[in-house]
N, CA, C and O atoms as a GROMACS GRO file, in nm:
protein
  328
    1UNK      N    1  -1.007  -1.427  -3.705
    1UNK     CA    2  -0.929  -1.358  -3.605
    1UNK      C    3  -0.913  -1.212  -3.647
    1UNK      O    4  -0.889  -1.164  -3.758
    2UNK      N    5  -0.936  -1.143  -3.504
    2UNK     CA    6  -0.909  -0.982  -3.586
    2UNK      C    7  -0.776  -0.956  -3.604
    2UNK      O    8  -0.689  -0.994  -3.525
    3UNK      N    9  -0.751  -0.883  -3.721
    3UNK     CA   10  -0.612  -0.826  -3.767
    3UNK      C   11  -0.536  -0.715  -3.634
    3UNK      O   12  -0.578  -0.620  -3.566
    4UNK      N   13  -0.449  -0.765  -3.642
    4UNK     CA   14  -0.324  -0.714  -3.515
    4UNK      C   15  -0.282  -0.579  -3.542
    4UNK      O   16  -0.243  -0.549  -3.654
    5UNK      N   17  -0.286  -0.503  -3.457
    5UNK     CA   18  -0.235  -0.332  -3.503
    5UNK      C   19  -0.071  -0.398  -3.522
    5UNK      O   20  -0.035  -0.513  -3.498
    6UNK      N   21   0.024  -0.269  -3.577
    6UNK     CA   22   0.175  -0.318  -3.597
    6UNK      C   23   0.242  -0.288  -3.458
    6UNK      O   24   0.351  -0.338  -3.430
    7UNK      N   25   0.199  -0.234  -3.402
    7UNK     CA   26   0.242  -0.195  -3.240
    7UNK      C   27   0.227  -0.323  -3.206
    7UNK      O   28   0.330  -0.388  -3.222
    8UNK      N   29   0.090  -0.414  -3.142
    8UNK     CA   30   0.050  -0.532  -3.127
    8UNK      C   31   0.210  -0.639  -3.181
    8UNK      O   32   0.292  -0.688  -3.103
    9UNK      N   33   0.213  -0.646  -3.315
    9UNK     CA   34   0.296  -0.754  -3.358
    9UNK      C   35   0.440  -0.687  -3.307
    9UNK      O   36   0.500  -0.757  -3.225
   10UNK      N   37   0.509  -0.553  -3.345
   10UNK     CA   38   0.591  -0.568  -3.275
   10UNK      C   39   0.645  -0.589  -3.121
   10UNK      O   40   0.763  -0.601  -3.087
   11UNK      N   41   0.513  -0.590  -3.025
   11UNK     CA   42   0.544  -0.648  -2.897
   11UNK      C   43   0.520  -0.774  -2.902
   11UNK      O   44   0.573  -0.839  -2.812
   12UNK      N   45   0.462  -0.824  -2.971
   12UNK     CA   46   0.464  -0.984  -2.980
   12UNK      C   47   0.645  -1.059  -3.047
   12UNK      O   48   0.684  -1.173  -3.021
   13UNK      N   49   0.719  -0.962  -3.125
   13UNK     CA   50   0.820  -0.999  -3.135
   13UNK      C   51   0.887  -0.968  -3.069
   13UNK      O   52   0.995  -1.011  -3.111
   14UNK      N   53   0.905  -0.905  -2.965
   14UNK     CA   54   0.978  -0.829  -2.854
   14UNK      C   55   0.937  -0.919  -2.745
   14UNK      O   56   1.006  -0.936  -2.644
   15UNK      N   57   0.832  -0.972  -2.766
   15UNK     CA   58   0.764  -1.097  -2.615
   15UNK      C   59   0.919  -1.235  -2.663
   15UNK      O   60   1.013  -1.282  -2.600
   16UNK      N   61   0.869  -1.248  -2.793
   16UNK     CA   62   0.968  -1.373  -2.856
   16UNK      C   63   1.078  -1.371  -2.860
   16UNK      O   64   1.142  -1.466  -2.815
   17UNK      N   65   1.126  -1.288  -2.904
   17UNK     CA   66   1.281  -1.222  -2.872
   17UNK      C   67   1.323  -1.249  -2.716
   17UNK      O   68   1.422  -1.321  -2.702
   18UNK      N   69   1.261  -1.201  -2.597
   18UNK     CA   70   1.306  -1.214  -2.468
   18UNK      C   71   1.251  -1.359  -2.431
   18UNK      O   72   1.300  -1.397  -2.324
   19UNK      N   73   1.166  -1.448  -2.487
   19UNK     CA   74   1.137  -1.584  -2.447
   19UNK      C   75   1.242  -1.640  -2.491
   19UNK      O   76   1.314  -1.693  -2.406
   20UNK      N   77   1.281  -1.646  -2.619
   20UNK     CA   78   1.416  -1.694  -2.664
   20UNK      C   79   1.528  -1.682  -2.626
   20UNK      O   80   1.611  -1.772  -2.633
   21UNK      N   81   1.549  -1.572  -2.581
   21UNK     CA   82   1.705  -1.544  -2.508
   21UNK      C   83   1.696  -1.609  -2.362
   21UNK      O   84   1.804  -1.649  -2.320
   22UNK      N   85   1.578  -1.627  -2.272
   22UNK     CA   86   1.555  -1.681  -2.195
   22UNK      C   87   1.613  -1.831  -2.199
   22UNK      O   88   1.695  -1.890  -2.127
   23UNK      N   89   1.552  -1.862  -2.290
   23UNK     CA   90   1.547  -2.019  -2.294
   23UNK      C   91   1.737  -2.057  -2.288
   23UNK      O   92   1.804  -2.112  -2.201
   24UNK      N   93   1.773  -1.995  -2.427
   24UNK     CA   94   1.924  -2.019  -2.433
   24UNK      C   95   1.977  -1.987  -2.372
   24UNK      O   96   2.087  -2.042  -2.376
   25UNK      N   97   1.962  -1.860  -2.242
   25UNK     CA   98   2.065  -1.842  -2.156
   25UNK      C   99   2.035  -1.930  -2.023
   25UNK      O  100   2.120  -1.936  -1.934
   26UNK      N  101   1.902  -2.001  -2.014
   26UNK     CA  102   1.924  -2.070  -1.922
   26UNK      C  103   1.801  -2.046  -1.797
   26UNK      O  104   1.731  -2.134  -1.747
   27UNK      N  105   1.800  -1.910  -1.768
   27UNK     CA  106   1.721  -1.841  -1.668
   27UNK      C  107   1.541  -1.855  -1.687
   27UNK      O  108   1.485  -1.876  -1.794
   28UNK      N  109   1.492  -1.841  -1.588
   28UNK     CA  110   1.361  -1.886  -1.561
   28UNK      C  111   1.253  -1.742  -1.597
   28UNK      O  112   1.138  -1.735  -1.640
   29UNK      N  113   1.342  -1.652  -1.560
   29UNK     CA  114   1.223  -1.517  -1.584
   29UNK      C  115   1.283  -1.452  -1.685
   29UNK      O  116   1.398  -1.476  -1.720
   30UNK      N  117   1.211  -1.368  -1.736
   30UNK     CA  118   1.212  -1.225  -1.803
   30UNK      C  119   1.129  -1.155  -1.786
   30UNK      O  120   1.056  -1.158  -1.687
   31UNK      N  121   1.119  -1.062  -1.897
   31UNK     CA  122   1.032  -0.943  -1.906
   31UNK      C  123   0.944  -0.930  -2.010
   31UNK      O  124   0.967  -0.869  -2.115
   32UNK      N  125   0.837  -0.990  -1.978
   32UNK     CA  126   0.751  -0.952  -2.144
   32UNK      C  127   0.641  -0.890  -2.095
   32UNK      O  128   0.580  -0.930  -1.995
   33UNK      N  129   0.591  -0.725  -2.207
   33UNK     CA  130   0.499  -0.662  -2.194
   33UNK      C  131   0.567  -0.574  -2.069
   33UNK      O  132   0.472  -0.544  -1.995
   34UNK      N  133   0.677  -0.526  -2.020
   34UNK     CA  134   0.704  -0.452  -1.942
   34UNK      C  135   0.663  -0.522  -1.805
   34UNK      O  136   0.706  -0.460  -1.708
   35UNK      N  137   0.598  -0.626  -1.777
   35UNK     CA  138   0.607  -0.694  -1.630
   35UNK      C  139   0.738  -0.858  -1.636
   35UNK      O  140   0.749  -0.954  -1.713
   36UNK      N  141   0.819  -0.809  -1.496
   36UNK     CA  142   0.859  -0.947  -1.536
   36UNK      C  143   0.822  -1.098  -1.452
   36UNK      O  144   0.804  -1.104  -1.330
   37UNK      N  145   0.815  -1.210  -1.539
   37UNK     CA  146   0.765  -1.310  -1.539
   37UNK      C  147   0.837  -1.383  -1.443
   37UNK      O  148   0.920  -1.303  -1.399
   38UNK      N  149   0.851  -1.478  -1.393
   38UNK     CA  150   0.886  -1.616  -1.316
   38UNK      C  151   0.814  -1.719  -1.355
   38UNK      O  152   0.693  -1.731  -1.337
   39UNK      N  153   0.942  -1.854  -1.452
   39UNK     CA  154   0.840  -1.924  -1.494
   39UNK      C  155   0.907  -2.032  -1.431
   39UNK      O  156   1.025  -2.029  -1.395
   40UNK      N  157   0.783  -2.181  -1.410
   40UNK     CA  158   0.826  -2.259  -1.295
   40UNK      C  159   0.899  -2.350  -1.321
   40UNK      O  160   0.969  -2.413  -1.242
   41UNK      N  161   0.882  -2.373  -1.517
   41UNK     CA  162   1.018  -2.507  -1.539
   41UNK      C  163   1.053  -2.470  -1.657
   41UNK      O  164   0.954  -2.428  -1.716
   42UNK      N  165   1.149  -2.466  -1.722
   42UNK     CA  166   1.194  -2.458  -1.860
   42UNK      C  167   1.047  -2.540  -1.934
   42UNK      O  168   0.968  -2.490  -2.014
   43UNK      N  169   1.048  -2.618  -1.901
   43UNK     CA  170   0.930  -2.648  -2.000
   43UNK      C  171   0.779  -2.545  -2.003
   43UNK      O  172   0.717  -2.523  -2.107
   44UNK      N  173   0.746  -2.502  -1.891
   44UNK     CA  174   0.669  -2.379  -1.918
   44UNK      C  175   0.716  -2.280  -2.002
   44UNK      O  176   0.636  -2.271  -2.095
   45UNK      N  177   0.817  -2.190  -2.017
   45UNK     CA  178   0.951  -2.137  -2.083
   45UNK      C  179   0.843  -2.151  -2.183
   45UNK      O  180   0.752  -2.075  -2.217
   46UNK      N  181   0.894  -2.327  -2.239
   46UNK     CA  182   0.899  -2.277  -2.391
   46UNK      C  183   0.778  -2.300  -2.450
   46UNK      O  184   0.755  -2.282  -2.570
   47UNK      N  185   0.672  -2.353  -2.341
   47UNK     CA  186   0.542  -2.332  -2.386
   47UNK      C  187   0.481  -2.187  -2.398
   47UNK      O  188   0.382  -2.156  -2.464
   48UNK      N  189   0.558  -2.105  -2.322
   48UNK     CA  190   0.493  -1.973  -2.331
   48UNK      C  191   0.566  -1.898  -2.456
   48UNK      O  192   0.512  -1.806  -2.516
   49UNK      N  193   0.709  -1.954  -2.492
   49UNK     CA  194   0.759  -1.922  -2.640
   49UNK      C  195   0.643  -1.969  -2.745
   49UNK      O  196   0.560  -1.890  -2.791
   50UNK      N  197   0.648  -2.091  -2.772
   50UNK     CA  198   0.569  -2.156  -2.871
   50UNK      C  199   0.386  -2.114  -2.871
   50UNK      O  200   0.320  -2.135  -2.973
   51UNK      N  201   0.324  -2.058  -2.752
   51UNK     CA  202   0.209  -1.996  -2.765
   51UNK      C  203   0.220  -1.815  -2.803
   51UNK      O  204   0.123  -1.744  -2.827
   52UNK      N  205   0.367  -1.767  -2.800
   52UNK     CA  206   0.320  -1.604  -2.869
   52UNK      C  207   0.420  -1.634  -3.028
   52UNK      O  208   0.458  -1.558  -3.117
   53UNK      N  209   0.435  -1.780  -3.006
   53UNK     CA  210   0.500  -1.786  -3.210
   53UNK      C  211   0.338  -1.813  -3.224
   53UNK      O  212   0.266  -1.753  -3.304
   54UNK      N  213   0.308  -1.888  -3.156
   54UNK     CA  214   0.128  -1.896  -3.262
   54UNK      C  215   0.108  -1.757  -3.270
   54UNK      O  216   0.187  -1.708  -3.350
   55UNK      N  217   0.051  -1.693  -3.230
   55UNK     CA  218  -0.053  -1.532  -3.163
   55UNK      C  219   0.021  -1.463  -3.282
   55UNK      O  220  -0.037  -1.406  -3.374
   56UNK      N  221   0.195  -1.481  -3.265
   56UNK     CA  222   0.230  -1.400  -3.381
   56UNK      C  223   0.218  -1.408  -3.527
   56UNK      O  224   0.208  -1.320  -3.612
   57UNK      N  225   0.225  -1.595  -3.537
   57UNK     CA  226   0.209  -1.643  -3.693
   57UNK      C  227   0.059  -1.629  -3.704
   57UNK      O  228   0.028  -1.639  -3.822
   58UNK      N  229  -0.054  -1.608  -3.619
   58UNK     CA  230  -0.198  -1.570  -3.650
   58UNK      C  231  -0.200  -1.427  -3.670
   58UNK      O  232  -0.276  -1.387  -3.759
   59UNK      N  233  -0.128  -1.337  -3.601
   59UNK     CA  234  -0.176  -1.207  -3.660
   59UNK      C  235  -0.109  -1.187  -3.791
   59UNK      O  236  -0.158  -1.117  -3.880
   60UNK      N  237   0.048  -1.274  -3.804
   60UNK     CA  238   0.119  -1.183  -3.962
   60UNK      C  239   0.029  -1.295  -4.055
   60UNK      O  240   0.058  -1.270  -4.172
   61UNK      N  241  -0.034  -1.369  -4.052
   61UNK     CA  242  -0.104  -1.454  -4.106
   61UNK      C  243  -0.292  -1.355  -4.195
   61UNK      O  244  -0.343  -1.332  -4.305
   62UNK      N  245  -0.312  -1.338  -4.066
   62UNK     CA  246  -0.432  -1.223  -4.055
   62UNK      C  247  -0.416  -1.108  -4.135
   62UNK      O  248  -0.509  -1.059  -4.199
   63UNK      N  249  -0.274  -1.053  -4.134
   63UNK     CA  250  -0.263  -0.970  -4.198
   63UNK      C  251  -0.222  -0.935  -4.315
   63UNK      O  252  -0.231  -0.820  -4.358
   64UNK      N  253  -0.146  -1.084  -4.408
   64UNK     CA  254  -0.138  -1.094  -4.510
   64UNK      C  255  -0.273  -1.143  -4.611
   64UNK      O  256  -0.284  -1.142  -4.733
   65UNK      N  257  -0.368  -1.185  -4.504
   65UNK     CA  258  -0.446  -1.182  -4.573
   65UNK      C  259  -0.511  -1.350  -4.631
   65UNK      O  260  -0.621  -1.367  -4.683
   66UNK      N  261  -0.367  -1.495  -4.594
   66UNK     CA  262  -0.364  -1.550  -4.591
   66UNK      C  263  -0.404  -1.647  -4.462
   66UNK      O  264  -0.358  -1.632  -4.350
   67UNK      N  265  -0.481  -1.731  -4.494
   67UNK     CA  266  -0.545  -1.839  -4.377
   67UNK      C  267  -0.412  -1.940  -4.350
   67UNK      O  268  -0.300  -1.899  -4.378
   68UNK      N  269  -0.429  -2.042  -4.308
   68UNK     CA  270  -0.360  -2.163  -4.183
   68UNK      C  271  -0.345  -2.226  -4.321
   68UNK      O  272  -0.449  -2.216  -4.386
   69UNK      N  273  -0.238  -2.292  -4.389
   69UNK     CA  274  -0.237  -2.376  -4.518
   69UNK      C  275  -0.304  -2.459  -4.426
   69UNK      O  276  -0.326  -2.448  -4.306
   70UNK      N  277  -0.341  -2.578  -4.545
   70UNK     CA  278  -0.507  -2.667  -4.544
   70UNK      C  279  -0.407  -2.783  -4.566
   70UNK      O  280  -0.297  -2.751  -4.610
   71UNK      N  281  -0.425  -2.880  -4.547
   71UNK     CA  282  -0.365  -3.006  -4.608
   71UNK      C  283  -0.507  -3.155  -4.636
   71UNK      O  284  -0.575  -3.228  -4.564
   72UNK      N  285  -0.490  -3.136  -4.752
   72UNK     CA  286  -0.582  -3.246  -4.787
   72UNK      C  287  -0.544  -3.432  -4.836
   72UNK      O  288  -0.505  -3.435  -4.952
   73UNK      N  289  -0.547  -3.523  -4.795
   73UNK     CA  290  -0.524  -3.648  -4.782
   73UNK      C  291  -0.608  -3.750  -4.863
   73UNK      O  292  -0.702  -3.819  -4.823
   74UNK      N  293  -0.571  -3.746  -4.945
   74UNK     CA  294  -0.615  -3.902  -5.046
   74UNK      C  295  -0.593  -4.008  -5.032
   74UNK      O  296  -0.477  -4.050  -5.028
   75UNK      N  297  -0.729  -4.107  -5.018
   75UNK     CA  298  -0.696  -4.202  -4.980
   75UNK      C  299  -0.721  -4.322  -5.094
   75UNK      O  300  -0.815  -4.281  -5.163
   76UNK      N  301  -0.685  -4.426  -5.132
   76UNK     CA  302  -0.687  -4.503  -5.199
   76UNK      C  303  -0.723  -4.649  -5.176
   76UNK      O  304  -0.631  -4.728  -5.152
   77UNK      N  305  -0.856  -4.694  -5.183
   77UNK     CA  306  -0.887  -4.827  -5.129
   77UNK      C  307  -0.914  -4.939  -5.208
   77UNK      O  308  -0.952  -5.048  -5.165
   78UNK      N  309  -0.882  -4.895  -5.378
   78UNK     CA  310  -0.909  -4.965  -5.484
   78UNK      C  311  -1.066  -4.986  -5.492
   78UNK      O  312  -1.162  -4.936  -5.433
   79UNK      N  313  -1.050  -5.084  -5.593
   79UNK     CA  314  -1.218  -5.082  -5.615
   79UNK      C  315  -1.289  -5.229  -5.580
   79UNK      O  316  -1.403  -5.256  -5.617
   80UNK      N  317  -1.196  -5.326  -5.497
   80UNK     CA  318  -1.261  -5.435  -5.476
   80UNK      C  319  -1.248  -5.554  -5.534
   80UNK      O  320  -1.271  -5.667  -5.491
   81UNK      N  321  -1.188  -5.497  -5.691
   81UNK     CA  322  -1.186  -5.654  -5.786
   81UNK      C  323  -1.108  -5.716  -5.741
   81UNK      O  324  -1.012  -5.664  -5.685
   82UNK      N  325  -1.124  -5.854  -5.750
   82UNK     CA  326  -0.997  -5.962  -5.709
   82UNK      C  327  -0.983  -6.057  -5.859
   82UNK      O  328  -0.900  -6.147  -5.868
   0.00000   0.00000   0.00000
């Protein structure tokens, strides 16, 4: 992913900031990116919260330099003896 200018991330926290206050105060629209929105159910709401926390945790991610932690799973099936 390309690295995010800091302009970029701080409107992405300024998108999150007004999705969030959205949600808790209740209301269906705001304003993100200077146009404002109408969204059709709280549950859109907070899908459109939870898709600019990704965008944002990928660019401060991108830009530390650090990838998506990895999680690796061991499995254990013994060896058969009875």
């Amino acid at each position: 992913m390309p690295t995010c200018s800091p302009e970029q991330i701080a409107q992405l926290q300024a998108d999150l900031a007004n999705l969030n206050a959205a949600i808790a105060s209740g209301v269906r629209s705001t304003t993100l990116g200077g146009q404002t929105v109408i969204f059709n159910t709280g549950d859109s709401l907070i899908k459109a919260r939870n898709d600019v926390q990704a965008r944002l945790n990928a660019c401060l991610a991108a830009q530390s330099g650090k990838g998506s932690p990895k999680q690796a799973y061991a499995y254990y099936a013994g060896r058969g003896y009875d």
